[in-house]
N, C-alpha and C positions, 0 to 999 in steps of 0.2 A: 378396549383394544385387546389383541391376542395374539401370543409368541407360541409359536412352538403349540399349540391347542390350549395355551392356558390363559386365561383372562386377565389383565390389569388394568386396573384404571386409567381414565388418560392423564390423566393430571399427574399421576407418580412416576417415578422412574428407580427400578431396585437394582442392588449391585448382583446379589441371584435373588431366584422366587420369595424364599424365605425372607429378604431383609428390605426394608424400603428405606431408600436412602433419603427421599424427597418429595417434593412436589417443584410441578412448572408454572411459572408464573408465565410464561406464553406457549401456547401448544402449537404445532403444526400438523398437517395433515396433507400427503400426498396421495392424489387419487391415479390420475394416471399423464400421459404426458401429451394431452389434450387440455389440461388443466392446469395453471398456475398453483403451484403450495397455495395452499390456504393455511390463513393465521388466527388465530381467535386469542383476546385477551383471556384470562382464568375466571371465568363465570362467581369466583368465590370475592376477587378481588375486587369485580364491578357491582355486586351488590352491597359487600362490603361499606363501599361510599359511595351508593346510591349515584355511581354515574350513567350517564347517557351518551350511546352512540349516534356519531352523525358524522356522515362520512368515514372519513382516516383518523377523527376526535372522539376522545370520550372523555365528556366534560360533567361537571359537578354540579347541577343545579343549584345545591342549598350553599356553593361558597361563589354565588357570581358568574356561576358557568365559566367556572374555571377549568382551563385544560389539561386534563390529569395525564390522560395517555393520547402518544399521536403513533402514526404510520409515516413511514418515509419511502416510495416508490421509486424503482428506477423506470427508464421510459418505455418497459415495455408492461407498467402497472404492476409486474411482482413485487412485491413488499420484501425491503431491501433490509430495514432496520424498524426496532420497536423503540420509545422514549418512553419513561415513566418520569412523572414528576420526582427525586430525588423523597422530598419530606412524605409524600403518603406512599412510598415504597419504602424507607424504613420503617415508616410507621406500619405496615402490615404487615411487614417479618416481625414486628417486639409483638404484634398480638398473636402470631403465629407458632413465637418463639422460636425464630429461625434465623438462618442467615443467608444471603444470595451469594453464590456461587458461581464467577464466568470462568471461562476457556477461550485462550486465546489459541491460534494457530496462524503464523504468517509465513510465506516462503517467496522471497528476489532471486530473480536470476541475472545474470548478465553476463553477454558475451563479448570478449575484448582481442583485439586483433597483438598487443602483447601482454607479457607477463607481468604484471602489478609490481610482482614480488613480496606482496605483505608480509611479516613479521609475524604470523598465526600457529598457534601453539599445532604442535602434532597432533593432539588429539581433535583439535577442530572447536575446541570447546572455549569460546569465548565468556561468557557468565554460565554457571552451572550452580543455581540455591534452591529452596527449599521449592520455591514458587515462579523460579524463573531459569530458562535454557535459551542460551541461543549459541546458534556453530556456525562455522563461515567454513567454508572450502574454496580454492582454489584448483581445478584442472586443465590439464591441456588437453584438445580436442581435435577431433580429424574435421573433414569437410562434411560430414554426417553427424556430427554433433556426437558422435559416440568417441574412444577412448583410443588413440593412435595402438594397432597390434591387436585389438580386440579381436578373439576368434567369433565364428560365427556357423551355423549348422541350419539347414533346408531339409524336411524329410517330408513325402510324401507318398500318400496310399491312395490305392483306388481298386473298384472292383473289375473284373472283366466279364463276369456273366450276363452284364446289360442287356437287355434283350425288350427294346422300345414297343414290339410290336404286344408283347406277354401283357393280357388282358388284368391281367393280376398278381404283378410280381412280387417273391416273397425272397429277402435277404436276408431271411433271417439264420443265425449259425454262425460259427468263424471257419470258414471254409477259404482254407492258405491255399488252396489250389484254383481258388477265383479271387484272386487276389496278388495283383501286385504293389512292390515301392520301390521308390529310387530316394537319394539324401544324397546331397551335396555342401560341402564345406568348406571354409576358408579362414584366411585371417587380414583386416582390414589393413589397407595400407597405412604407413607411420607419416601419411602428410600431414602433421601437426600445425602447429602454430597460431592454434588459436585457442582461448583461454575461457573455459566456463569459471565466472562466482556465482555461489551459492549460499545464500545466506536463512538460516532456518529461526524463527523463534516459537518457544512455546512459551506459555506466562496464564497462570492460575492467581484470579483475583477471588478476593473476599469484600462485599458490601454488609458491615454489621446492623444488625436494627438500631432502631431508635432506645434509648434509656428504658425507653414505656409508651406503649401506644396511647395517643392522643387524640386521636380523630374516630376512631371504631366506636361504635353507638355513639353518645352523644356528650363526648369527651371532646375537648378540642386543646392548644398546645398553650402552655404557659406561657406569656406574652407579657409584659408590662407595658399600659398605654396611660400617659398621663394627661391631664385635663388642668386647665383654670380653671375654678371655683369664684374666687374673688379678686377683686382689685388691686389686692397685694403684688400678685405677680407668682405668686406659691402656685404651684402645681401637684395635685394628688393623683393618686394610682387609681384609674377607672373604677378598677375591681370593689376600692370602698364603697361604692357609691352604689354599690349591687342590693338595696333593699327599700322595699317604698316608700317607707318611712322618712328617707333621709334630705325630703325638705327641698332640694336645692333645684335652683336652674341654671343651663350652660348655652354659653354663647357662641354662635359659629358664623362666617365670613357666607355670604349668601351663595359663594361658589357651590359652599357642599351641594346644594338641589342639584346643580347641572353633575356635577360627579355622581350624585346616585344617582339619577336620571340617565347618564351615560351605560348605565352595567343594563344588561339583556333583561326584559322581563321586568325591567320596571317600572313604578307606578306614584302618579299622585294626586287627588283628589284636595278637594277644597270643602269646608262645613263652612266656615264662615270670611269677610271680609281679608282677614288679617291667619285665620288658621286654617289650616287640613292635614293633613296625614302623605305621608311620601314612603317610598320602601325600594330598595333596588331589586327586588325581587316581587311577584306577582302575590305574596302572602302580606301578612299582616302588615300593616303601613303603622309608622312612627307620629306621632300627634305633637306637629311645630305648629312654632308663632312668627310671627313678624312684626318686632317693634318697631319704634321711631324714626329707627338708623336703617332701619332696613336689613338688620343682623338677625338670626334667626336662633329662635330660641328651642328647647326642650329640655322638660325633663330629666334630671339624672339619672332617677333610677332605669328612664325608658331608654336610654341610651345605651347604659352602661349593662342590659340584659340582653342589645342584638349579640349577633352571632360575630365574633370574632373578625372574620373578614368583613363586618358592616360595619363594627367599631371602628377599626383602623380608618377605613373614611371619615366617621365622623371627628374623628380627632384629629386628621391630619388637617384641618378648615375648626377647628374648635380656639377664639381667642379669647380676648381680656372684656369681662364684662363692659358694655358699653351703652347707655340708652335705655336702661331696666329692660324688663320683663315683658313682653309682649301682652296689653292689655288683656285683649279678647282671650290668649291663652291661660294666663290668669283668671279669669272671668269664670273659661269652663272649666277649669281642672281646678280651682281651690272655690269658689262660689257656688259651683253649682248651676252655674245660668250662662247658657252657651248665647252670645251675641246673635240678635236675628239679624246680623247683615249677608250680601252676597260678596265674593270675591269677583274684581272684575273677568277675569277667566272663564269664571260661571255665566257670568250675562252675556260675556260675547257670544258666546255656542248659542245661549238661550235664544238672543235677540237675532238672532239668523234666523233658526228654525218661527221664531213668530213671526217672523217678516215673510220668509217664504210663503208660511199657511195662511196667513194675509191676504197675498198678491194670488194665491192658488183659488180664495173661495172667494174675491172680490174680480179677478179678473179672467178665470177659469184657463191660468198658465202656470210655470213651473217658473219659479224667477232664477233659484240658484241651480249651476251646475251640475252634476260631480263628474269625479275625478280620485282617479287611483293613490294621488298623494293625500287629498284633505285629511283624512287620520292623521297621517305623521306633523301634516302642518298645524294642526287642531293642537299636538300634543308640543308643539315647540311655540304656542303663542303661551307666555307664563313669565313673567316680572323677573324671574331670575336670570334672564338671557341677558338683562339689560348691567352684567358688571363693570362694565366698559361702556365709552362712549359708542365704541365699534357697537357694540351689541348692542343697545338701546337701539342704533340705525338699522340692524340686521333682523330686530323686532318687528317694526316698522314693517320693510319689508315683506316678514309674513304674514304680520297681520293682514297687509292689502292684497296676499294670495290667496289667504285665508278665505277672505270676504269681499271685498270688490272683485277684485278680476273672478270669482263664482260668477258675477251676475250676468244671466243671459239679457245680452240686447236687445235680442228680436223681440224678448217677450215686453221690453219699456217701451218697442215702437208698438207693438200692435195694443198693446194697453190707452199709450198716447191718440190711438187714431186718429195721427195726422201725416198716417204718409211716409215714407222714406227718411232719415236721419242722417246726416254727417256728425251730429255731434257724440260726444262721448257718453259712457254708459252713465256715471257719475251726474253729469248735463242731462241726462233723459230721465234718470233718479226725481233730479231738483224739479224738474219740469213737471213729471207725473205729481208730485209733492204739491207740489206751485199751484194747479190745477184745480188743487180739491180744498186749499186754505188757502194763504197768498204769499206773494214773491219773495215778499224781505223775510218772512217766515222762512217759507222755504230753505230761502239765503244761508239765513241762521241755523237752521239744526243742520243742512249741510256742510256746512265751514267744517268741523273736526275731520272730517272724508276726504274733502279735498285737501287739509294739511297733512294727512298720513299719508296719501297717495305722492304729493308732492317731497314728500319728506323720504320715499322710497329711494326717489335717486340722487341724494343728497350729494353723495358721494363724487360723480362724475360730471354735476348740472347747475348745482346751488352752491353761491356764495353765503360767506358764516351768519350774512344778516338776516337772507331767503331761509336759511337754513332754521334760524331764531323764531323766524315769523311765522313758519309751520308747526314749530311747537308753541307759537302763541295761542295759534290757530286753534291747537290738540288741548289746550287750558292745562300745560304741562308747566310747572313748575321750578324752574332750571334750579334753585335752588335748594332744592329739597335731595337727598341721597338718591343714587340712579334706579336703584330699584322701588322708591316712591313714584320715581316717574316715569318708568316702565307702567307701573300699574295707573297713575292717571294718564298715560297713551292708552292702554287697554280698555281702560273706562268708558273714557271719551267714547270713542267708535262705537265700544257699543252700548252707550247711550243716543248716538245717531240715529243707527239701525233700527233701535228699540221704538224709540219716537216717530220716526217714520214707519215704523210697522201699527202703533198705535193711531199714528194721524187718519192714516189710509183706511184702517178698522173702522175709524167713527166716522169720516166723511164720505167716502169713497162708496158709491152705494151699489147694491147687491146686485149682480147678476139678473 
């Protein structure tokens, strides 16, 4: 930008040319009055912490897509006010070695039909420090809002050489002889009685940095987070626990997945029956177990090296050792020899997609749906949903959105070629099944399907024993922890699907 011909940066602001007093942590920029101000955060501050804009937000990818800075509009869209989060705006004045610096300016009026009378000093001066002013006045005023007895003065000039027709006229000169004025003046009547306040403040604040930047590169804030280690009940400071070496494994309440699963951009995959890897963010994924209780295990030192804001999740859900060690996680990280099992999670997707390619090269149709949701339902069928009894139903549920309700009917009738159907998709499943081996077969690998589907609206339909008898159905376990039996719900289905996709394979003959 440039004053007067000479150039400044935008970001500084100097008391004159020679001294720079500053820099702006927010700039504006007026173009002309066709245009709204335009606001721009400090280009130095957004790289700084690697935030991203989107919208009126500029959030943090690597802490959670946290929202560091916002915009506040009033309704005609002008950006009315800026917010920075508190801790990484001191934290970038300490790496900047600076301090923020506001200006306040406020001014009330008010007009009163009598006199107050208040008790205010002569000079008007109600606080008067180092960083703070504010003065009140009281006056009496006419019906024009000016000062009872106010004089007042009108003066006016004009040319007389006007001459409309002059193809090209020139005024240029001061010529008193084509020129005249007249001025008139007065003094305002004294019909008083009405009373302006005034009340003015000014106030200069100071925001000081932080001690010491903590978040610029790849520093982040001293924090104590403590952990159970052992059975005792003793709690130690994460931070010890910061080297590979150090042997140990920590126990957490199987909420944590749905909490890191809740933050944007998260993720979690399965290697084997009982392990996989979870991350609240789209990078590196943390390598848990699942023992007996259904409490989820990992490694110390792989904890206790995420990032700051992933620790405080993990320890906010970290308790009292319970039920050892997650075999298979054991298995692969101190033996050597990662479990060849699958996670039921894994075979349900699988056993879809092989039932579909199934039904496509044996009956040359498409059996499953899609559908703009399946992703997000895909990623909420997973054993930890089931903390609650609520949740194990609300499992339930997606499972059968997941997979049943995909399945097209039309294509189990014209598969069936028998014509027109009334019955349900589920019933034309069993049928096409029935067909190609036999009934009670059928029957049987069907039961799990129909006690999910059934067990869907448990809620509003089923009595406690209906309700019992669909998780009989499901070979659910009522006695085992709920997230054991989230996962044999999971199972079950898609070992339905699966065996139905393989019956069809081998009996069902080719096109």
């Amino acid at each position: 930008m440039s004053d007067g011909g000479q150039y400044f940066e935008a970001e500084s602001f100097y008391d004159d040319p020679d001294e720079r007093l500053g820099f702006r942590l927010v700039l504006t920029q007026h173009l002309n009055s066709a245009h709204q101000r335009q606001v721009f955060i400090n280009q130095d501050f957004v790289m700084a912490y690697g935030l991203l804009e989107e919208g009126d937000y500029w959030l943090r990818p690597n802490e959670g897509y946290e929202q560091v800075v916002r915009l506040t509009r009033k309704d005609d869209g002008a950006v009315a006010l800026v917010e920075i989060r508190a801790e990484y705006l001191k934290d970038y004045l300490a790496a900047r070695n600076a301090a923020l610096r506001l200006y306040y300016y406020r001014q009330r009026r008010a007009i009163l039909q009598e006199d107050p009378k208040f008790d205010w000093p002569e000079d008007c001066s109600l606080v008067s420090e180092a960083n703070d002013r504010l003065e009140a006045r009281c006056n009496e005023i006419d019906a024009s809002g000016d000062f009872p007895g106010t004089t007042w003065a009108l003066f006016k000039a004009w040319r007389t050489d006007v001459d409309p027709e002059e193809e090209v006229p020139d005024f240029s000169g001061n010529d008193d002889e084509a020129t005249e004025t007249e001025s008139t003046q007065g003094v305002r009547g004294d019909d008083g009685g009405r009373f302006l306040l005034t009340g003015e403040m000014w106030r200069g604040e100071w925001i000081e940095p932080a001690a010491e930047p903590c978040r610029i590169g790849y520093e982040e804030p001293d924090e104590t987070l403590t952990v159970q280690v052992d059975g005792g009940g003793g709690r130690v400071d994460l931070r010890t626990l910061n080297y590979e070496e150090i042997g140990k494994y920590l126990w957490f309440k199987p909420e944590v997945i749905n909490d890191l699963l809740s933050r944007r951009g998260a993720m979690m995959q399965w290697y084997t029956r009982n392990t996989g890897g979870v991350s609240p963010s789209p990078d590196s994924a943390l390598h848990f177990g699942v023992n007996k209780l259904g409490l989820i295990n990992a490694y110390a030192y792989d904890v206790a090296r995420r990032p700051l804001w992933e620790r405080r999740i993990w320890v906010a859900h970290n308790c009292r050792p319970d039920g050892g060690v997650s075999a298979e996680l054991m298995q692969a990280q101190m033996a050597c020899q990662p479990a060849s099992t699958r996670s039921p999670e894994f075979l349900i997707h699988n056993a879809l997609s092989w039932l579909d390619n199934v039904f496509r090269a044996k009956f040359g149709a498409t059996l499953l749906r899609d559908h703009h949701e399946i992703e997000e339902l895909e990623g909420r069928v997973h054993r930890f949903r089931a903390t609650d009894e609520n949740g194990l139903r609300s499992l339930a549920k997606d499972v059968v959105k997941a997979t049943i309700e995909r399945i097209n009917k039309k294509s189990l009738v014209s598969a069936l070629e028998e014509g027109k159907s009334d019955q349900g998709t589920l019933k034309l499943l069993q049928a096409l099944l029935a067909k190609y081996t036999e009934e009670t077969y059928a029957y049987e690998r069907m039961t799990p399907l129909f006690g999910v589907y059934d067990l869907r609206g448990a809620d509003a339909h089923l009595s406690s024993s209906d309700i019992e008898e669909c998780y009989a159905r499901l070979r659910v376990d009522r006695s085992a922890p709920l997230v054991q039996q989230a996962a044999q719900l999971i199972e079950s289905v898609a070992e339905a699907i699966g065996v139905t996709g393989g019956d069809l394979n081998r009996h069902a003959p080719d096109p």
